[in-house]
N, C-alpha and C positions, 0 to 999 in steps of 0.2 A: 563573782559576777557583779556588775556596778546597773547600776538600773538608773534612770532618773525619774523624779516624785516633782509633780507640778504643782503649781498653784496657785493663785492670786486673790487678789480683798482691793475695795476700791475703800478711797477715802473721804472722810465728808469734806475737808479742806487740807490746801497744803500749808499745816504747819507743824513747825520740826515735830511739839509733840509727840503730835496725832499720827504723823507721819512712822515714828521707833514705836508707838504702844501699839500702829494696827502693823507693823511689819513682824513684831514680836507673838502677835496673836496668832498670824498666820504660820509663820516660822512652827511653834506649839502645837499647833492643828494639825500638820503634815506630822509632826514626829510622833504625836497620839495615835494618829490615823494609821498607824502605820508601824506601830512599835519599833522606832528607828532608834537603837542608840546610838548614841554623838558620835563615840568610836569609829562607827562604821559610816560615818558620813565623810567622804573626799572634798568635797567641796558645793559648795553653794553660789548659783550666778542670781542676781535680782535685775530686774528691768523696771524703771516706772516710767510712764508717759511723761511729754515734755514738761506736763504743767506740774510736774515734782519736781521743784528744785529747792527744798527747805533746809533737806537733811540729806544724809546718807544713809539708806537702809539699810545697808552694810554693816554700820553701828549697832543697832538693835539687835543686830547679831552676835555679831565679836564680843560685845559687853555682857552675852549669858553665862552663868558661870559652866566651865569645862569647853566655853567653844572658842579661846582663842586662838587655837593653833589650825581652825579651820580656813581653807584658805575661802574668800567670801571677795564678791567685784558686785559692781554696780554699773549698771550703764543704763540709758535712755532705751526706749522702742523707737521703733521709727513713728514718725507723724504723720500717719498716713487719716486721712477726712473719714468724721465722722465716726471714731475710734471711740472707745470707750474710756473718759476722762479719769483723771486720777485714782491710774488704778497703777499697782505693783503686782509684778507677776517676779514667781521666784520657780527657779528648777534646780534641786537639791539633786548630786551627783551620790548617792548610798550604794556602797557595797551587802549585797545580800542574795540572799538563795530564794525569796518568791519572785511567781512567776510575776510576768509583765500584765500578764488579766487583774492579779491581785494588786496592783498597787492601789492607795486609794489617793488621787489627784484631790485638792482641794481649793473650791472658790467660795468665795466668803462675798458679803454687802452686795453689791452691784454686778460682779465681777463672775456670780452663777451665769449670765447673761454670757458669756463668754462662750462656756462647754455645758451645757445642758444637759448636754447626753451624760455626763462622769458627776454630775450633782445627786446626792443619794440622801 
């Protein structure tokens, strides 16, 4: 069964740094949360709002040790008014056997503001 694991973190500016150290934070969180090993992850999409254009958060990924052969893409969200600013939302595609109640979705910084409801 392949399930997908949410999640997003906003950031305080776009710069490359800040941009790989809160994607990699986030990246962490979802795979704690969730006792995911690497293995069993298919792939990883990330999305950041337009006003992320520093880095690739893609990198912060590829670059951990054991995840290069994951496949990982990046693309924009749409720009839709009044959105919630420099934030990266990522949805990790893991094969495994819990259920869909037990995933634990994770939002980080600004970005709880998102899903309220799946914030614990």
């Amino acid at each position: 069964m392949i399930r997908g694991v949410r999640g997003a973190i906003t950031v305080a500016s776009d710069e490359a740094k800040i941009v790989l150290a809160e994607t990699e934070k986030l990246i962490e969180e979802i795979v704690k949360a969730n006792n995911i090993a690497v293995d069993d992850i298919a792939s990883v999409v990330i999305s950041t709002t337009p006003d992320i254009v520093s880095a690739f958060p893609a990198k912060a990924v590829r670059t951990k040790e054991g995840w290069s052969y994951i496949p990982v893409m990046c693309m924009h969200e749409m720009n839709v008014a009044n959105a919630l600013p420099l934030c990266i939302r990522v949805l990790m595609h893991v094969n495994t056997e819990i259920s869909q109640q037990e995933i634990r979705h994770i939002y980080l910084n600004d970005a709880v503001k998102l899903r309220p409801d799946l914030v614990k």
